[in-house]
C-alpha positions, -999 to +999 in steps of 0.1 A: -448-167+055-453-172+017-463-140+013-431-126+026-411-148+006-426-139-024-425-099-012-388-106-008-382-127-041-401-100-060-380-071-042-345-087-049-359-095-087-369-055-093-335-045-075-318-065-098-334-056-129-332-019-118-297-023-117-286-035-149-315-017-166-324+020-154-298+023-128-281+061-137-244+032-141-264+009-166-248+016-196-211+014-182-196-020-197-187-049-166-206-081-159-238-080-150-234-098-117-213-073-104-235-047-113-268-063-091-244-071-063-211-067-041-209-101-030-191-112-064-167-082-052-165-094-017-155-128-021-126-121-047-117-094-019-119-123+007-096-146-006-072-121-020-076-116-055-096-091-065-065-069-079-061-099-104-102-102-108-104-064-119-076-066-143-092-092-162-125-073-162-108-042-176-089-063-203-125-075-212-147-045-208-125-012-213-110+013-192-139+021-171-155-006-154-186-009-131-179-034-105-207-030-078-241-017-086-224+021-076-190+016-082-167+024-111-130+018-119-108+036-142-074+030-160-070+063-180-043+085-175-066+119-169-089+104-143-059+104-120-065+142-113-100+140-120-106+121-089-076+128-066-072+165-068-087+196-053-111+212-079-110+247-086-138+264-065-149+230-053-142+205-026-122+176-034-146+143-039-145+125-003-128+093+004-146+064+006-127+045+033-137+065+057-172+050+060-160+031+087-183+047+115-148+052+136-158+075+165-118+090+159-099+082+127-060+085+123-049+100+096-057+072+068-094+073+075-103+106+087-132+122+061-128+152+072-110+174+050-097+200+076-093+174+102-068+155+075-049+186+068-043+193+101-031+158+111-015+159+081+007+191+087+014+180+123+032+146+106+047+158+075+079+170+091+089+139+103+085+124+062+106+159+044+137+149+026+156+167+056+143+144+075+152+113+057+184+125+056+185+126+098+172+091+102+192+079+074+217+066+096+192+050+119+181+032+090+215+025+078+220+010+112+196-017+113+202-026+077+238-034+084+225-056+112+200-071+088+231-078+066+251-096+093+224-122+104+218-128+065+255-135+067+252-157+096+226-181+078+238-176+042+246-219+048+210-223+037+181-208+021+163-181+042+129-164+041+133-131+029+102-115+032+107-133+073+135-111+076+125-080+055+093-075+080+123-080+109+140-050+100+112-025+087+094-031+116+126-026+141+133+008+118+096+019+119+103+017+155+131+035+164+118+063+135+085+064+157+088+051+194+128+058+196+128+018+203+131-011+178+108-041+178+136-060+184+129-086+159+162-085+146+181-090+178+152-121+186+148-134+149+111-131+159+077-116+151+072-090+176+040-092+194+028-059+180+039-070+145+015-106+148-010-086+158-015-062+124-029-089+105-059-088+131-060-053+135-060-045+096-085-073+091-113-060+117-107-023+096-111-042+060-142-064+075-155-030+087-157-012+060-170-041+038-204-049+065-211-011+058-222-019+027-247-040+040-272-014+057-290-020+077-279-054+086-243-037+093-244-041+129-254-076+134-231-086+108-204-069+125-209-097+154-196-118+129-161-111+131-141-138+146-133-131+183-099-141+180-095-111+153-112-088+177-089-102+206-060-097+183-068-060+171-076-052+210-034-066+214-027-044+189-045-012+201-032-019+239+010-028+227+009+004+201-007+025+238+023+008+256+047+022+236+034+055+232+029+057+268+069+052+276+079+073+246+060+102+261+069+094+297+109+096+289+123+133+299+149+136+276+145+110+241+164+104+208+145+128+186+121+109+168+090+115+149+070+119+179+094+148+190+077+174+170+045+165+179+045+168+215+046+204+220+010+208+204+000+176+218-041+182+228-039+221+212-064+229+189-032+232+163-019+196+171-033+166+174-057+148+205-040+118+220-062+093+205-053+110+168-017+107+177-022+070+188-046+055+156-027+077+129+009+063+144-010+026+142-019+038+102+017+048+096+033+020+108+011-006+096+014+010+059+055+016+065+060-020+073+040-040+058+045-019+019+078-020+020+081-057+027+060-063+000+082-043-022+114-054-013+101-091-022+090-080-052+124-066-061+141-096-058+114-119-076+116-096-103+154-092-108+160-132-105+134-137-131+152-111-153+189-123-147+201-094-173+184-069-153+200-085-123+234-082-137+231-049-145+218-033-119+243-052-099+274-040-121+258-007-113+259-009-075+293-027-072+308-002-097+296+026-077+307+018-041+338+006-027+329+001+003+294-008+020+297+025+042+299+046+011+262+035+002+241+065+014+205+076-002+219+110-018+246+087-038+219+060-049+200+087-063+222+097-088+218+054-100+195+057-132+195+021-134+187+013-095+158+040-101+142+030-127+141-005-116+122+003-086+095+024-103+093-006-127+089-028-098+060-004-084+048-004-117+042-041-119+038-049-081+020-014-061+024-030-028-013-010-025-026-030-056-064-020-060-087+005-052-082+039-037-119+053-038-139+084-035-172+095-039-187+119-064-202+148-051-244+148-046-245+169-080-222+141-096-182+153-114-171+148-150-141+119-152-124+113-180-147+136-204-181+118-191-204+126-166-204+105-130-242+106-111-240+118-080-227+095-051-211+072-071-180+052-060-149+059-079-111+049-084-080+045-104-070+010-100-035+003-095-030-032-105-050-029-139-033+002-150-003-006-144-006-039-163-029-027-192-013-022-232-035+009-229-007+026-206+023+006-213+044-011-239+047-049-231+032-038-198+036-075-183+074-073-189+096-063-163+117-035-183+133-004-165+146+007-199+113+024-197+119+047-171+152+058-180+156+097-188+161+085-226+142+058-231+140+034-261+125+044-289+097+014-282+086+031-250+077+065-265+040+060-258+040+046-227+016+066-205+040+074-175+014+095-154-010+063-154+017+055-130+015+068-097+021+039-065+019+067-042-015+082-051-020+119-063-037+151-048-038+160-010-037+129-002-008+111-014+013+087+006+028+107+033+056+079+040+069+078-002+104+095+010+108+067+034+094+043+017+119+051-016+149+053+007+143+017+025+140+001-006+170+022-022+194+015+005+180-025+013+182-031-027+217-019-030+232-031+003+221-067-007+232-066-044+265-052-030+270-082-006+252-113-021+241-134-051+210-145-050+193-174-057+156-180-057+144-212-046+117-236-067+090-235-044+090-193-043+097-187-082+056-179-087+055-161-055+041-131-074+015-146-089-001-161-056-032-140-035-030-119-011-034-144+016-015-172+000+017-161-010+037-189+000+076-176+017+101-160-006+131-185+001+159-174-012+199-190-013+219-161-003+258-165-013+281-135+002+310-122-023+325-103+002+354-118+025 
């Protein structure tokens, strides 16, 4: 027995030295911990607030980071297409959340770069500008009735973010099933909705123990059986609905319509693609945009001449609430440039979106990478760095505007990209711009706003401690 211990002491000692000494990463700038193990990583990931830990080690150490002994992070502006698009004569470097040993992937996940581009082509329809413009009044529809029960409570304060997850989730559904969650109707959580948390945790938890080989397995037994309970809800609810979608003879058109003709073909996708890739979309539809539309409103409250301006903007614009429509509010150079400012500062996607360097290793950002290195732009830490931006903790959509201030001129706009780069960019960004376009504007049209004490540092909270945005809603319409 002592022998073992001191075989295993020894091993871990010579690992660790290895690591911050002759390991191919050992001269890239981080802390030293990081660099011998993941677990300082896993813990800030585990309580929420690693986007806020990796920040501060870029402000320390520089724009490239090493934060696990094979892992690096960047912040400059060219690694965006170092990493994220095709090379020429190459293949593109590989993402690394698909080392999540799932026997069929949707489309989020799925490594395979001709599998993705088929399931990605079988989905895009449904996400073209055309076809914003054919849900739009869908959407319009439920925001309307998001409007009236804000109304209805306007007495007191209300939970935003409550009711901003009510109606995403009722649109996602119409969009996709044809059928809304019905959480608007209820002013409740729909079962499918309390389940996500459960589902998205048992796909974070296993991609995390696969960095634990060969102890993966067994430390896969360590999830907690009511997450595995609640990701089996979610799994079973998401094959209810798909299951009564395809059964009806004569549905809404939907985004499932186009799908169903090369449904099992070798062109289209399998059933079990159809079903985890619609679990992917609506999961990072719902959940995104709730995020964003909170941020909005912490954002403009804590900037009241931002507020007021963007608000004379609106209210000039439209006489009516039925005049508001997406094509209009695109023409708003103040509504648009607060939103990307609001990305800017608050990617609802905040960290890491990796890849892996090829075997023979890439060149990012000048330098050379090893081969099989972990790589990534992260979204937070840009965003919030003085390398990319002018007063980059400032909420300031001068920035974006076609003729910015003279003070913005170096800002580093294409360090900013919330929707990812390459062939594998966001898929929903259409939707996701118009939701928040049309939510923004319909609510600065019909309320003030007022948010409440215990919600006024709601952005600076974790992941999984974000306390409720309450906010005092007063209607200026009769």
């Amino acid at each position: 027995m002592a022998t073992m211990i001191q075989l295993t002491a020894t091993t871990i000692l010579a690992t660790a030295l290895y690591r911050v000494t002759l390991h191919p990463l050992a001269k890239v700038p981080g802390p030293r911990l990081w660099a011998i193990t993941r677990l300082p990583y896993f813990y800030n990931l585990a309580i929420g607030r690693l986007h806020f830990r990796v920040h501060e080690l870029h402000e320390e150490y520089g724009l490239v980071v090493r934060v696990a002994p094979g892992e690096l992070t960047f912040i400059t502006e060219s690694s965006w297409s170092d990493i994220y698009l095709k090379p020429q004569g190459k293949p593109q470097l590989q993402k690394e959340l698909a080392q999540h040993g799932l026997t069929v992937p949707g489309l989020v996940l799925e490594a395979n770069d001709s599998h993705h581009s088929r399931k990605r082509k079988n989905f895009a329809s449904g996400f073209t500008e055309p076809a914003m413009r054919q849900q739009e009044s869908t959407v319009i529809k439920y925001i309307d009735q998001f409007i009236s029960s804000l109304r209805e409570r306007s007495s007191k304060p209300i939970n935003l973010n409550e009711w901003c997850s009510f109606l995403v989730f009722d649109i996602m559904g119409d969009i996709v099933f044809g059928e809304s969650f019905d959480s608007l109707e209820t002013s409740q959580t729909s079962e499918w909705a309390k389940s996500t948390f459960s589902y998205a945790a048992c796909q974070i938890i296993g991609g995390v123990v696969q960095k634990f080989w060969p102890f993966h397995k067994i430390l896969g037994y360590l999830i907690p059986s009511s997450v595995r309970k609640g990701a089996a809800a979610h799994e079973q609810c998401t094959k209810e609905k798909l299951d009564r979608r395809l059964a009806k003879s004569n549905p809404q058109p939907d985004m499932i319509t186009p799908l169903v003709e090369t449904l099992n073909t070798p062109l289209g996708l399998t059933y079990t693609e159809l079903r985890k890739t619609i679990i992917d979309i609506i999961i990072g539809a719902t959940d995104t945009s709730t995020l964003a539309l909170g941020a909005m409103v912490y954002f403009l409250w804590h900037n009241q001449d931002v507020l007021t301006r963007l608000t004379d903007e609106i209210r000039f614009a439209f006489a009516t609430s039925a005049d508001i429509t997406n094509d209009r509010l695109k023409q708003l150079p103040y509504l648009n440039a607060a939103i990307t400012e609001m990305l800017r500062l608050f990617p609802p996607i905040p960290g890491f979106l990796r890849r892996i360097a090829p075997p023979e290793g890439c060149f990012i950002t000048g330098s050379y990478i090893p081969g099989n290195t972990i790589v990534s732009y992260d979204l937070w830490a840009g965003g919030h760095s003085a390398e990319n931006f002018f007063r980059p903790n400032d909420f300031l959509p001068e920035r974006y505007l076609a003729d910015p201030p003279k003070e913005f001129k170096n800002d580093k706009r294409k360090s900013y990209r919330p929707f990812s780069f390459g062939p594998r960019n966001c898929i929903g960004k259409n939707l996701a711009l118009l939701e928040v376009r049309l939510i923004i504007s319909k609510l600065l049209w019909e309320f003030n706003m007022e948010l409440q004490e215990e919600s006024r540092d709601w952005i600076q909270h974790g992941a999984f401690d974000r306390p409720p945005l309450m906010v005092k809603l007063t209607s200026v319409r009769k």
